[in-house]
PyMOL Python script that loads the backbone (N, CA, C, O; Angstrom):
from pymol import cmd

cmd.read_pdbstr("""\
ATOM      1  N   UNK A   1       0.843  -1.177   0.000  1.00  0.00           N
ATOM      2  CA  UNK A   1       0.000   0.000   0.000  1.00  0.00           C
ATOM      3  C   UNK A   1       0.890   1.243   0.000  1.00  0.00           C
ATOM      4  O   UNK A   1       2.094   1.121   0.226  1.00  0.00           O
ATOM      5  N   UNK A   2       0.527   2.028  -0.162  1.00  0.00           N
ATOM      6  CA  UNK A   2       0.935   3.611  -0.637  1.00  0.00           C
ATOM      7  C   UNK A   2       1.127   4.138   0.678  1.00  0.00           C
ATOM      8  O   UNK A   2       0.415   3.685   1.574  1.00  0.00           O
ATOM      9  N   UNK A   3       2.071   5.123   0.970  1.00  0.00           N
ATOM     10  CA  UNK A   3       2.186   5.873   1.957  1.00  0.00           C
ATOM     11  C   UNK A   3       2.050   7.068   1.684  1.00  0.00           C
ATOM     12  O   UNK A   3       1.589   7.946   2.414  1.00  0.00           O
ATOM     13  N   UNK A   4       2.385   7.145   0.780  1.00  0.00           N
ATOM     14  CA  UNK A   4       2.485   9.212   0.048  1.00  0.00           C
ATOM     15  C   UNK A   4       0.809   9.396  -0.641  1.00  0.00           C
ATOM     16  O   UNK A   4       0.087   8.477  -1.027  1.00  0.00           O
ATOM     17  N   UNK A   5       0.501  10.857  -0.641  1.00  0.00           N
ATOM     18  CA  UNK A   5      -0.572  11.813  -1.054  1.00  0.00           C
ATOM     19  C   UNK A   5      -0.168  12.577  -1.520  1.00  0.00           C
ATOM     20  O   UNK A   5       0.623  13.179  -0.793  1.00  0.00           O
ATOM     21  N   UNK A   6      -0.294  13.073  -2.725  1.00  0.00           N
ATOM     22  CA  UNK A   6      -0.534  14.537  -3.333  1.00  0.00           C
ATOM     23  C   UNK A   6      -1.102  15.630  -2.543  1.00  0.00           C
ATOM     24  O   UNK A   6      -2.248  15.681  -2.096  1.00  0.00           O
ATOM     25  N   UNK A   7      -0.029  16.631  -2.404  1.00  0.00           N
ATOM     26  CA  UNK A   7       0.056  17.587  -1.530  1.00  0.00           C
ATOM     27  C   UNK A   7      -1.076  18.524  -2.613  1.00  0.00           C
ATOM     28  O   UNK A   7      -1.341  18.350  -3.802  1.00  0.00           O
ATOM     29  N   UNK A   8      -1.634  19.676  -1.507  1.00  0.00           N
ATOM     30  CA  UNK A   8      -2.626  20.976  -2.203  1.00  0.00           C
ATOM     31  C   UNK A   8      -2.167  21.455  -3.690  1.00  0.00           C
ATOM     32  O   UNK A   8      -2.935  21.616  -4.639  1.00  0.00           O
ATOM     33  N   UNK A   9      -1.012  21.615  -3.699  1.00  0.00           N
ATOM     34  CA  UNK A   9      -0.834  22.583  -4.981  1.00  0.00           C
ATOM     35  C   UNK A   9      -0.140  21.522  -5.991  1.00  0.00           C
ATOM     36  O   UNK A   9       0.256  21.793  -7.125  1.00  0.00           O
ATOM     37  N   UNK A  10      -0.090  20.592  -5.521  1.00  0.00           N
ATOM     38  CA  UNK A  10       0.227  19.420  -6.772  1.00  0.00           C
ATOM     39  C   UNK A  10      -1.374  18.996  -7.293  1.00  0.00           C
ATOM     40  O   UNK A  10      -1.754  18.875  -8.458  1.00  0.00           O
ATOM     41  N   UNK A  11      -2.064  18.839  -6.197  1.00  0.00           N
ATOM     42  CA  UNK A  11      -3.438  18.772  -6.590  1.00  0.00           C
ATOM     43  C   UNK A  11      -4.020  20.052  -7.512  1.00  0.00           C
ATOM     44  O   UNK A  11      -4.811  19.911  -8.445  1.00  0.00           O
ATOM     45  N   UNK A  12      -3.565  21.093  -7.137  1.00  0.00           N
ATOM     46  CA  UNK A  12      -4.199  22.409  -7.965  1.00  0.00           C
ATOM     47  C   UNK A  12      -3.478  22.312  -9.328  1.00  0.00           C
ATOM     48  O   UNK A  12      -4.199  22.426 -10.319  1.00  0.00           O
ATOM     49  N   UNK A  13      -2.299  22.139  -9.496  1.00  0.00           N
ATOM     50  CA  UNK A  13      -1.747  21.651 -10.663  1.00  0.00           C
ATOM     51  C   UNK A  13      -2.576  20.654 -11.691  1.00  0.00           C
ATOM     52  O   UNK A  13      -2.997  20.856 -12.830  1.00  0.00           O
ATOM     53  N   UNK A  14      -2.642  19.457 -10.799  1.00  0.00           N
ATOM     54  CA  UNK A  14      -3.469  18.296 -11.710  1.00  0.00           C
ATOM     55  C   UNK A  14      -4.414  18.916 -11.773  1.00  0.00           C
ATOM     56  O   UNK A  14      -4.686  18.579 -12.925  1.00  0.00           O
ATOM     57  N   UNK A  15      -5.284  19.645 -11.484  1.00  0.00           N
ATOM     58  CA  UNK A  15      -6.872  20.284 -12.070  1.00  0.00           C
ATOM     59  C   UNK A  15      -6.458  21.234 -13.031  1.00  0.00           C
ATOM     60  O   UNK A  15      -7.188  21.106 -14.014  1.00  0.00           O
ATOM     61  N   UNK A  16      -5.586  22.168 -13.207  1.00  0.00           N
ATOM     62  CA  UNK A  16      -5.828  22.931 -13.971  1.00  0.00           C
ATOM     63  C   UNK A  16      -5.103  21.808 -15.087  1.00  0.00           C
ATOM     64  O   UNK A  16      -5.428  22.267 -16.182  1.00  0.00           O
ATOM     65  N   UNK A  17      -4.561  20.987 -15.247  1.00  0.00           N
ATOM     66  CA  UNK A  17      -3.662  20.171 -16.625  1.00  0.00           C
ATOM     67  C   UNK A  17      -5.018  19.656 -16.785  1.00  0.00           C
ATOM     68  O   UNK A  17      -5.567  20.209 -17.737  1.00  0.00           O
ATOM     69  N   UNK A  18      -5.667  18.903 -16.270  1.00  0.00           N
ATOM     70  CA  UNK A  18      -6.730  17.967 -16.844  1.00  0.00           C
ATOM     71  C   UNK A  18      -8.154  19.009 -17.312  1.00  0.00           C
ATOM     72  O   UNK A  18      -9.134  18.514 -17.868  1.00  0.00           O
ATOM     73  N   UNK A  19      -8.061  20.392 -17.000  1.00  0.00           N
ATOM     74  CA  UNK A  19      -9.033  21.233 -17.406  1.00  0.00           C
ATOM     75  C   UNK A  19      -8.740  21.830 -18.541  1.00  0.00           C
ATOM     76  O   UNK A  19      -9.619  22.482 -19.105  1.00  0.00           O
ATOM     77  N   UNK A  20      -7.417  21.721 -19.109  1.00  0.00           N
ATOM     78  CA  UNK A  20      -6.560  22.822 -20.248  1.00  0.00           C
ATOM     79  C   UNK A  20      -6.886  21.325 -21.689  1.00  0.00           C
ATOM     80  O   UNK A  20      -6.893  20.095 -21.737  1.00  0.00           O
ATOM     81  N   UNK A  21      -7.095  22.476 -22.589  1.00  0.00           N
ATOM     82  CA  UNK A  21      -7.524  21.800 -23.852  1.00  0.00           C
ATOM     83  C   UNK A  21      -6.213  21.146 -24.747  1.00  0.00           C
ATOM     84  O   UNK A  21      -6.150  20.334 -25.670  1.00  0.00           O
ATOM     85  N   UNK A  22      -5.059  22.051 -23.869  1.00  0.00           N
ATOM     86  CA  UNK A  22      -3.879  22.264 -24.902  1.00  0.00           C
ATOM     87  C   UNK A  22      -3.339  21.089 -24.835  1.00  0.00           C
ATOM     88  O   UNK A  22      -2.722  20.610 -25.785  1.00  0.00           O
ATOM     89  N   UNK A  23      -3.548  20.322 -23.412  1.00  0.00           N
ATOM     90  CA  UNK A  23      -2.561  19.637 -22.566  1.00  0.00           C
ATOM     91  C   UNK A  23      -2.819  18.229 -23.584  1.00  0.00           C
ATOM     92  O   UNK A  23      -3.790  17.792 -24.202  1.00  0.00           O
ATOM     93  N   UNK A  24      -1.216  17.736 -23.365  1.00  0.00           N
ATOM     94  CA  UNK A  24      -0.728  16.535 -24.045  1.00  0.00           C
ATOM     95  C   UNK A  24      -1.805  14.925 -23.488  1.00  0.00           C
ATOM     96  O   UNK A  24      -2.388  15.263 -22.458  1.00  0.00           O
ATOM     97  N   UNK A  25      -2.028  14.040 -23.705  1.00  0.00           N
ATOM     98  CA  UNK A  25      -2.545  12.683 -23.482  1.00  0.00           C
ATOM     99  C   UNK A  25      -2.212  12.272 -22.180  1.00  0.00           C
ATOM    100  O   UNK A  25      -2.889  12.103 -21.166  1.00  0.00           O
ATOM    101  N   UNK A  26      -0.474  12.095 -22.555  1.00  0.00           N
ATOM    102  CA  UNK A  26       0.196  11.549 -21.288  1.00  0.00           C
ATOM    103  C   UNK A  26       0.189  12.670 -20.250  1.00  0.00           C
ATOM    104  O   UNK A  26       0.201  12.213 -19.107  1.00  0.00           O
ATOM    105  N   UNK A  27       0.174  13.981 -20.311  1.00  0.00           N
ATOM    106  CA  UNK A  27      -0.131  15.143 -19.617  1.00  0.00           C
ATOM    107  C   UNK A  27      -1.041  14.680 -18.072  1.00  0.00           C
ATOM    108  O   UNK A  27      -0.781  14.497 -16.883  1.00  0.00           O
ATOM    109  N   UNK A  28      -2.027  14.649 -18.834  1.00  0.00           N
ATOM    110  CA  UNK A  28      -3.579  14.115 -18.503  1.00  0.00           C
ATOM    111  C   UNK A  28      -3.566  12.963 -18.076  1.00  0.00           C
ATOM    112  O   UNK A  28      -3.999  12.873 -16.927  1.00  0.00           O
ATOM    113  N   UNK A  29      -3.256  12.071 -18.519  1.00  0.00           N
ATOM    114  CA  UNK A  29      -3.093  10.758 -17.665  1.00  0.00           C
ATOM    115  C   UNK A  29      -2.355  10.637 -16.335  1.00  0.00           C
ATOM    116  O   UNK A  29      -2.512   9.816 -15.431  1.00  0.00           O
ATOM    117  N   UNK A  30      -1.505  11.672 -16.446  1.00  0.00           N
ATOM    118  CA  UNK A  30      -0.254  11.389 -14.982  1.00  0.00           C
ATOM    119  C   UNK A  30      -1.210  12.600 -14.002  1.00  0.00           C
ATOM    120  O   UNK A  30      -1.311  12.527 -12.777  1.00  0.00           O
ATOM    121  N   UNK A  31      -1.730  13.476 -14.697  1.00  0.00           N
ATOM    122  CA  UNK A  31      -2.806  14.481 -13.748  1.00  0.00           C
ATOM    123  C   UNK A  31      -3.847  13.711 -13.299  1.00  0.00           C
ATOM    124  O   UNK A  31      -3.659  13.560 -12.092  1.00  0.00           O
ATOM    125  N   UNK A  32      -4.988  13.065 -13.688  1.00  0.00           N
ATOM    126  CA  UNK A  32      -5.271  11.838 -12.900  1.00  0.00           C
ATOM    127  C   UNK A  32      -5.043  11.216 -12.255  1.00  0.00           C
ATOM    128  O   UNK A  32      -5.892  11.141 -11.367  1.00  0.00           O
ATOM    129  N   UNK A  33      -4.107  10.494 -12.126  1.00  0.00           N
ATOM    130  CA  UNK A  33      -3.510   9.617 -11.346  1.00  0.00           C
ATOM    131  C   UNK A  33      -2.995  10.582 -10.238  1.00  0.00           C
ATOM    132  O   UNK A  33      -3.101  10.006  -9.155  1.00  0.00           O
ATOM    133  N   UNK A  34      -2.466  11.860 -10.095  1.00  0.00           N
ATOM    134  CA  UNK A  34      -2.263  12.353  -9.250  1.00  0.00           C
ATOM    135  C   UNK A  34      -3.017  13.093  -8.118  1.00  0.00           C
ATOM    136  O   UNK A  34      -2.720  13.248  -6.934  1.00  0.00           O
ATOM    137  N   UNK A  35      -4.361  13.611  -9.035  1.00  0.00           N
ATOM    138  CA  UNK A  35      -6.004  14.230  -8.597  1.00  0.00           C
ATOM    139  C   UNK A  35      -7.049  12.661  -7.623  1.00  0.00           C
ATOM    140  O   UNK A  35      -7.861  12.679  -6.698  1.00  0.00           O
ATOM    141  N   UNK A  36      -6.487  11.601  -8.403  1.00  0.00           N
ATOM    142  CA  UNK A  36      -7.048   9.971  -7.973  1.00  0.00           C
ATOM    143  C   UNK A  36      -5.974  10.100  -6.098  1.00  0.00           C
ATOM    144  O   UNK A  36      -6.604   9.532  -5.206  1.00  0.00           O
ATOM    145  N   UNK A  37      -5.167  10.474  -5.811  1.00  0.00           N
ATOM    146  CA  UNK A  37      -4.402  10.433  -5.318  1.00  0.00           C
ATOM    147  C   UNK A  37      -4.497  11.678  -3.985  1.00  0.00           C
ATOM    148  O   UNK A  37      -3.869  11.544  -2.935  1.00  0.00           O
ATOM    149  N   UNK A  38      -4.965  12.292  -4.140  1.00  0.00           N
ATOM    150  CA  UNK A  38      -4.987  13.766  -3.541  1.00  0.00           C
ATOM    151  C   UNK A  38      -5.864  13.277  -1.956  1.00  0.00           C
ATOM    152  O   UNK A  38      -5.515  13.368  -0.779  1.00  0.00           O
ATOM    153  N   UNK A  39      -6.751  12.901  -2.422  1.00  0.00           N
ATOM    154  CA  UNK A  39      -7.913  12.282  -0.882  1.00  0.00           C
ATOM    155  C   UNK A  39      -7.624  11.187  -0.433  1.00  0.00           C
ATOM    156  O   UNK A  39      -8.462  10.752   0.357  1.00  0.00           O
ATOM    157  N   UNK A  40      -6.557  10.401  -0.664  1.00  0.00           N
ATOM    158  CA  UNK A  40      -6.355   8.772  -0.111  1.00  0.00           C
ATOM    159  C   UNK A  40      -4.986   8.439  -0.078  1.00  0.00           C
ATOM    160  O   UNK A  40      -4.308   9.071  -0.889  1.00  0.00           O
ATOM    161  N   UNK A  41      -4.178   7.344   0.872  1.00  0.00           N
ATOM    162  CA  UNK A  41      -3.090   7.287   0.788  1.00  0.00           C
ATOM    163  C   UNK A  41      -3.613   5.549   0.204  1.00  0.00           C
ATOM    164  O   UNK A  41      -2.649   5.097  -0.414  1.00  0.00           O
ATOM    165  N   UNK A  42      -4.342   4.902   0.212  1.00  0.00           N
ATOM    166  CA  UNK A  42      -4.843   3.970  -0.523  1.00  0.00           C
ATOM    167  C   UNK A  42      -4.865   3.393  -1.808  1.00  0.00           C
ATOM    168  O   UNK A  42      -5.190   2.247  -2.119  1.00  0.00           O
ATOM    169  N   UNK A  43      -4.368   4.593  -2.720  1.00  0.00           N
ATOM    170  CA  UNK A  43      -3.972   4.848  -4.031  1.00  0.00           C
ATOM    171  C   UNK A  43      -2.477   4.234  -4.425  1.00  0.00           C
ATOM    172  O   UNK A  43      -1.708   4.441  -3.487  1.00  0.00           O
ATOM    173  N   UNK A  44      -2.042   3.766  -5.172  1.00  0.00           N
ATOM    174  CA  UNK A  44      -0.855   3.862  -6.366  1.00  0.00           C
ATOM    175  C   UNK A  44      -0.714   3.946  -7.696  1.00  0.00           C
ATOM    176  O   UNK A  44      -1.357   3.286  -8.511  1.00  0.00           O
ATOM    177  N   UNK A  45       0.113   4.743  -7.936  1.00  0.00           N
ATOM    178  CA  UNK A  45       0.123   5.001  -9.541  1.00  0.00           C
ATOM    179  C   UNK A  45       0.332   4.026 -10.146  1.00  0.00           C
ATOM    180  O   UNK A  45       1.379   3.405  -9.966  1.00  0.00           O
ATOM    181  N   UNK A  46      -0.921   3.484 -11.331  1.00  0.00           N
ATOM    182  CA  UNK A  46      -0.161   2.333 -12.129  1.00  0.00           C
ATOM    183  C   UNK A  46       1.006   2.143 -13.203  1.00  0.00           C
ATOM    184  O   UNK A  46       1.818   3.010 -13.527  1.00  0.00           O
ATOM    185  N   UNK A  47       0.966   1.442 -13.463  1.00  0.00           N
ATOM    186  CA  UNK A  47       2.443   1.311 -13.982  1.00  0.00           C
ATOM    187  C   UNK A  47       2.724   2.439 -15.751  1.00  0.00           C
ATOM    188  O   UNK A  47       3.692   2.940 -16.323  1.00  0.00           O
ATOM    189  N   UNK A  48       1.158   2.346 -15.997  1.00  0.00           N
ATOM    190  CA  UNK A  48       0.678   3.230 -17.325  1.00  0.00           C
ATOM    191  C   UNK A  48       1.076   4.470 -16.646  1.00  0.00           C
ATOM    192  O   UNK A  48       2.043   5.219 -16.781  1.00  0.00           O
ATOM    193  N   UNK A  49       0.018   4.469 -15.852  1.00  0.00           N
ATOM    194  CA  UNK A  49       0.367   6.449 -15.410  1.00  0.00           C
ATOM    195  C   UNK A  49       2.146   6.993 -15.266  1.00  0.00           C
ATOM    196  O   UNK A  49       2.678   7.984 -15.764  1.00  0.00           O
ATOM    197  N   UNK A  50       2.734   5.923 -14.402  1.00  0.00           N
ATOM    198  CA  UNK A  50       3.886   6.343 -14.142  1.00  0.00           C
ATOM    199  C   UNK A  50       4.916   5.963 -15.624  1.00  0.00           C
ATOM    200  O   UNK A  50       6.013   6.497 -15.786  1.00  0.00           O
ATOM    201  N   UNK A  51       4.599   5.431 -16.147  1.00  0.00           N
ATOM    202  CA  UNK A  51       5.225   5.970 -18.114  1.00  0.00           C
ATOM    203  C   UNK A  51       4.976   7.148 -18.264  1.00  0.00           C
ATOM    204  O   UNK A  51       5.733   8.101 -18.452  1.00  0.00           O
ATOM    205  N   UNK A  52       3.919   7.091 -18.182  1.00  0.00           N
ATOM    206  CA  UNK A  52       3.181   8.557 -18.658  1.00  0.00           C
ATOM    207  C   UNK A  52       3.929   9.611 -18.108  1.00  0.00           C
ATOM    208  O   UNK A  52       4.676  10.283 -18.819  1.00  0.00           O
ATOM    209  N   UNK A  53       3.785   9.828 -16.831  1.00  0.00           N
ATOM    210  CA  UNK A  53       4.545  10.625 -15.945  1.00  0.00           C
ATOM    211  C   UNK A  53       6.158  10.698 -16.080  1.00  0.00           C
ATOM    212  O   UNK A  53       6.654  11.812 -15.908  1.00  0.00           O
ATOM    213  N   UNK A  54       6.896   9.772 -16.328  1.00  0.00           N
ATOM    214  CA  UNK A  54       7.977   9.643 -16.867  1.00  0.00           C
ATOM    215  C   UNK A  54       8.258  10.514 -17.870  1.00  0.00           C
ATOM    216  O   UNK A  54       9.091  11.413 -17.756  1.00  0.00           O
ATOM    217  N   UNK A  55       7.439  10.247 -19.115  1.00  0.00           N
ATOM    218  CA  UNK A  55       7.817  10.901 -20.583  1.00  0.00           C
ATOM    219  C   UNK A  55       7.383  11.807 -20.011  1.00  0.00           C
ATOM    220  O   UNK A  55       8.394  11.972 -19.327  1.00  0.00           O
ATOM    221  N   UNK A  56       6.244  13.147 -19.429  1.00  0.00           N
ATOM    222  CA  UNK A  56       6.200  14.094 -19.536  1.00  0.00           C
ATOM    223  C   UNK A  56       7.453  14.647 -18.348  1.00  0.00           C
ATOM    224  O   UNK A  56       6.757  15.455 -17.734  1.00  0.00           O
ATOM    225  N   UNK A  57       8.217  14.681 -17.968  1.00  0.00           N
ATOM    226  CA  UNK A  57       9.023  14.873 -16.998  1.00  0.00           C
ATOM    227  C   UNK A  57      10.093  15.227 -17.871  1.00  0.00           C
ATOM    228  O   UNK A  57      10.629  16.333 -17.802  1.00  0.00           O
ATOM    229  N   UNK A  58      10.467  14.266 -18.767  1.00  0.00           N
ATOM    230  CA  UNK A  58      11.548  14.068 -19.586  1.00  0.00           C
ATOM    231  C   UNK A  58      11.419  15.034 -21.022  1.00  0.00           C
ATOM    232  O   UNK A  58      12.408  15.307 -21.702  1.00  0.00           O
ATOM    233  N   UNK A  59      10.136  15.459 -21.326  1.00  0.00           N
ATOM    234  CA  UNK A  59       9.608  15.832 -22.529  1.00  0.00           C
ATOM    235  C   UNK A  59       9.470  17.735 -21.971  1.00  0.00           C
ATOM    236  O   UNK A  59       8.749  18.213 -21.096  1.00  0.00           O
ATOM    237  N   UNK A  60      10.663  18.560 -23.070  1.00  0.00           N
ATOM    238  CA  UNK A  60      11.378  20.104 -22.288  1.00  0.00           C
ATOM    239  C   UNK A  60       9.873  21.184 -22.652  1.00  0.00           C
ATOM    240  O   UNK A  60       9.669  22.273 -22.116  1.00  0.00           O
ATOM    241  N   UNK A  61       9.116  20.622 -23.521  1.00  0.00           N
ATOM    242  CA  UNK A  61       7.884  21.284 -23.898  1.00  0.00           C
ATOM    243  C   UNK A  61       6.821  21.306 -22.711  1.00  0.00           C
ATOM    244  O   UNK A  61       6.042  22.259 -22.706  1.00  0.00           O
ATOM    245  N   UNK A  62       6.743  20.626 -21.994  1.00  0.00           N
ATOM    246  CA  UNK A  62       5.910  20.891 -20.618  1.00  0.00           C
ATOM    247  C   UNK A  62       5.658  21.850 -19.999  1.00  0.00           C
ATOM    248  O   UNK A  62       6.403  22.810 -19.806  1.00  0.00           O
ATOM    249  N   UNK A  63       4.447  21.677 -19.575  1.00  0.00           N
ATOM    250  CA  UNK A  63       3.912  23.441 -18.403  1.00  0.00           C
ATOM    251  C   UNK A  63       4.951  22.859 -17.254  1.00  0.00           C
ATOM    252  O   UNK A  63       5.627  21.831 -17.295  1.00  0.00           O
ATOM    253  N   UNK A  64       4.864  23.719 -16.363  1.00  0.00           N
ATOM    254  CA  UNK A  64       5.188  23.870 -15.256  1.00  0.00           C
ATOM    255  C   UNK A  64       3.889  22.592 -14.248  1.00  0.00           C
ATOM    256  O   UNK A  64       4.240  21.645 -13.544  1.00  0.00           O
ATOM    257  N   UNK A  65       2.662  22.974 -14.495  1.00  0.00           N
ATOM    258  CA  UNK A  65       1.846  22.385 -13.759  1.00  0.00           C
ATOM    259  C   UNK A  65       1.613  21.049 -13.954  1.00  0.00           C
ATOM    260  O   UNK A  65       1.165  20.271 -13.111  1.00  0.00           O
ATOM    261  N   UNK A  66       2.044  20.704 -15.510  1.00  0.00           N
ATOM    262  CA  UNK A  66       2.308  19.258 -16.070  1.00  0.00           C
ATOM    263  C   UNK A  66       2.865  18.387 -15.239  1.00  0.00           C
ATOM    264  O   UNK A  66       2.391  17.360 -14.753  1.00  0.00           O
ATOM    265  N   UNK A  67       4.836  19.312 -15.002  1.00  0.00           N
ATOM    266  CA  UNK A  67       5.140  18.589 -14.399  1.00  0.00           C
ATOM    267  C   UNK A  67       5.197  18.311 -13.080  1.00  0.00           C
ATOM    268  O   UNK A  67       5.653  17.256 -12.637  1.00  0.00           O
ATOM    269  N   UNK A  68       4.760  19.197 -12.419  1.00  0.00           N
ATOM    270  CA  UNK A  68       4.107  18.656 -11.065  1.00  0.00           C
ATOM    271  C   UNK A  68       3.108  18.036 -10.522  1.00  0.00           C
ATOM    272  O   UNK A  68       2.960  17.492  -9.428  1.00  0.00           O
ATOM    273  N   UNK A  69       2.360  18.203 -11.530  1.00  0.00           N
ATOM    274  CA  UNK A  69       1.566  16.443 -11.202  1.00  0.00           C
ATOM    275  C   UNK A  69       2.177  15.252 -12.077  1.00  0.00           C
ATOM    276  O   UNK A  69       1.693  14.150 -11.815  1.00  0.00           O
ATOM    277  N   UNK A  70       2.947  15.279 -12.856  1.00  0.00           N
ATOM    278  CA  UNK A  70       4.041  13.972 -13.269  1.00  0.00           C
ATOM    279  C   UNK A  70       4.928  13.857 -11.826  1.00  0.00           C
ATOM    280  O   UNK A  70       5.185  12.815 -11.223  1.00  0.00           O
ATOM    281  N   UNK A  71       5.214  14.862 -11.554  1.00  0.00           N
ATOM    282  CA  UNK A  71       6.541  14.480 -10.461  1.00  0.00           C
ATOM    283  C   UNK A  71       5.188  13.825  -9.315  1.00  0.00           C
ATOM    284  O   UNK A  71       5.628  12.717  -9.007  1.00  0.00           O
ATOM    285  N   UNK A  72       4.181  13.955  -8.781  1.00  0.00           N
ATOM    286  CA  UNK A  72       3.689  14.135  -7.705  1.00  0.00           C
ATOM    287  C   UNK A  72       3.141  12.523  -7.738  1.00  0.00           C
ATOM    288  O   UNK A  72       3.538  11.819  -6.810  1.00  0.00           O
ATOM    289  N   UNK A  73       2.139  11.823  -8.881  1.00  0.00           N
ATOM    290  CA  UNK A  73       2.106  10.961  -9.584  1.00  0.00           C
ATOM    291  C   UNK A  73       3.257   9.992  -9.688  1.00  0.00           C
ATOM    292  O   UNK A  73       2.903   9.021  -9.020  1.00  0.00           O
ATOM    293  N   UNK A  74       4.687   9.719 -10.281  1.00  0.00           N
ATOM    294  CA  UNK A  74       5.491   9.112 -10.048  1.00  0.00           C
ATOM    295  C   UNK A  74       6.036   8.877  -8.899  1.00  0.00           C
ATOM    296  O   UNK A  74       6.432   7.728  -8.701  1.00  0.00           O
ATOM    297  N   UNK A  75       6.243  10.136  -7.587  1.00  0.00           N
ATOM    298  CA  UNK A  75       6.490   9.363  -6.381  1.00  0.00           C
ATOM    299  C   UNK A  75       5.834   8.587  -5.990  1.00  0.00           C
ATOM    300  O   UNK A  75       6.325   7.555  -5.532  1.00  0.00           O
ATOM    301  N   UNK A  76       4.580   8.776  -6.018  1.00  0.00           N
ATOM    302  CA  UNK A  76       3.575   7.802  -5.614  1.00  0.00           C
ATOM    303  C   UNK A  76       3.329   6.038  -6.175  1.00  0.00           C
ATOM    304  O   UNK A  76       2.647   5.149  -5.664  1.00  0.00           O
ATOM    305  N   UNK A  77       4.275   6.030  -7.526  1.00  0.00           N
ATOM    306  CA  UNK A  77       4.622   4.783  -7.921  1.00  0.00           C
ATOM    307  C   UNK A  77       4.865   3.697  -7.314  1.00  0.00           C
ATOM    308  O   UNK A  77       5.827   3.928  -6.581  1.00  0.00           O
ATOM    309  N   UNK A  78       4.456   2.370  -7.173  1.00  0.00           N
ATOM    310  CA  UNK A  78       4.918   1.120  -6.529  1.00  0.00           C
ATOM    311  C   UNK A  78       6.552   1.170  -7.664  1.00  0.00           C
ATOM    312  O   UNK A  78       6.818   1.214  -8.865  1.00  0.00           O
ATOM    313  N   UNK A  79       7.182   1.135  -6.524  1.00  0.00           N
ATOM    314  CA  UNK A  79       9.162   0.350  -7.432  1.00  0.00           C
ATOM    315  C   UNK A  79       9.392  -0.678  -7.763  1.00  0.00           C
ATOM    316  O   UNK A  79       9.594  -1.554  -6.922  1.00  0.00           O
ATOM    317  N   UNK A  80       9.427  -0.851  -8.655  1.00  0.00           N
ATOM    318  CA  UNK A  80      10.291  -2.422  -9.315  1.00  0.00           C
ATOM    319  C   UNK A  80      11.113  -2.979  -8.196  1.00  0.00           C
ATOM    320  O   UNK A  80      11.762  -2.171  -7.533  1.00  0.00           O
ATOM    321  N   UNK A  81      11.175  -4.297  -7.886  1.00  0.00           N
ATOM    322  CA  UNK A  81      12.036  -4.746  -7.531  1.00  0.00           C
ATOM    323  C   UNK A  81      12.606  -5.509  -8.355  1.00  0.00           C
ATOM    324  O   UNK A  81      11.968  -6.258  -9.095  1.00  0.00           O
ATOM    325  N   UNK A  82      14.292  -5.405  -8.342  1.00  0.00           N
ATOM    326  CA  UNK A  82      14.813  -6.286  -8.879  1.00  0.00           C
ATOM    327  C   UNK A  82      14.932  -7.555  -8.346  1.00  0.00           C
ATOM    328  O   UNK A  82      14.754  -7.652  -7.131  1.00  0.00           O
ATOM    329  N   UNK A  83      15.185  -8.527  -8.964  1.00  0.00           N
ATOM    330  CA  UNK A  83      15.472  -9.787  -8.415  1.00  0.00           C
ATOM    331  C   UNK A  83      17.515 -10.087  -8.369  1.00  0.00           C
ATOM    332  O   UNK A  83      18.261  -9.800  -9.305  1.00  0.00           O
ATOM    333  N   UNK A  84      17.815 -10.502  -7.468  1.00  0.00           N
ATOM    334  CA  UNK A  84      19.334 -10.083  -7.522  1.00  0.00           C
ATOM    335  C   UNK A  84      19.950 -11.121  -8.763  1.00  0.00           C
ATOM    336  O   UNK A  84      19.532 -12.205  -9.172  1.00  0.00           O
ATOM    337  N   UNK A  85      20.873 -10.468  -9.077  1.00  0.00           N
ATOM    338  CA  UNK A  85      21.417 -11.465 -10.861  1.00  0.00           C
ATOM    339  C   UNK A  85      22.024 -12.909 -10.289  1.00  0.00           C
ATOM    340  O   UNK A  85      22.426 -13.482  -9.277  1.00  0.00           O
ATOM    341  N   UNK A  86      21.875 -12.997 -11.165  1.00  0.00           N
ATOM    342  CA  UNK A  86      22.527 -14.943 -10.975  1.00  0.00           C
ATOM    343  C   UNK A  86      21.066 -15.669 -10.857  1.00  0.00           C
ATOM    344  O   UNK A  86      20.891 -16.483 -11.764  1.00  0.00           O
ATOM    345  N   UNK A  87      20.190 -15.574 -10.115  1.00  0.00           N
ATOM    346  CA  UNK A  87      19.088 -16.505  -9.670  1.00  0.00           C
ATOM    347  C   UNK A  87      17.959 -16.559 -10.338  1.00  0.00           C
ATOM    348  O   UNK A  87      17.063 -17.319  -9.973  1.00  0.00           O
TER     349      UNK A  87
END
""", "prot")
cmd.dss("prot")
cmd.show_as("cartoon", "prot")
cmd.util.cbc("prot")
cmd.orient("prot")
């Protein structure tokens, strides 16, 4: 289970990205997942959202508010574990 929440203004972020016409797919998808996130620590980002959130992080054309609900959204990610090599 999740320990982290989307703080107020990561939340105000994800509303105004998922309200803007301009905003990219993956934009919008990682703003969801972060707005899904805002009222519950019950939540984790799935593995889609946090791609999503990834490329817009990485992608220099981004709002500002984009990427703070990508950044806010990806912490909230379950981590890969690796399995250690050899086994």
């Amino acid at each position: 289970m999740a320990t982290k929440q989307t703080g107020p203004k990561a939340a105000k972020a994800a509303s105004q990205v998922l309200k803007s016409s301009s905003t990219g797919k993956n934009s919008k998808i990682a703003a969801g997942s972060a707005l899904t996130q805002s009222k519950t620590v019950r939540e984790s980002t799935s593995a889609r959202a946090a791609t999503a959130a990834s490329q817009v992080l990485r992608d220099g054309r981004t709002s500002k508010a984009s990427k703070s609900a990508a950044g806010s959204a990806l912490a909230q990610a379950r981590s890969k574990k690796k399995s250690p090599s050899g086994t």
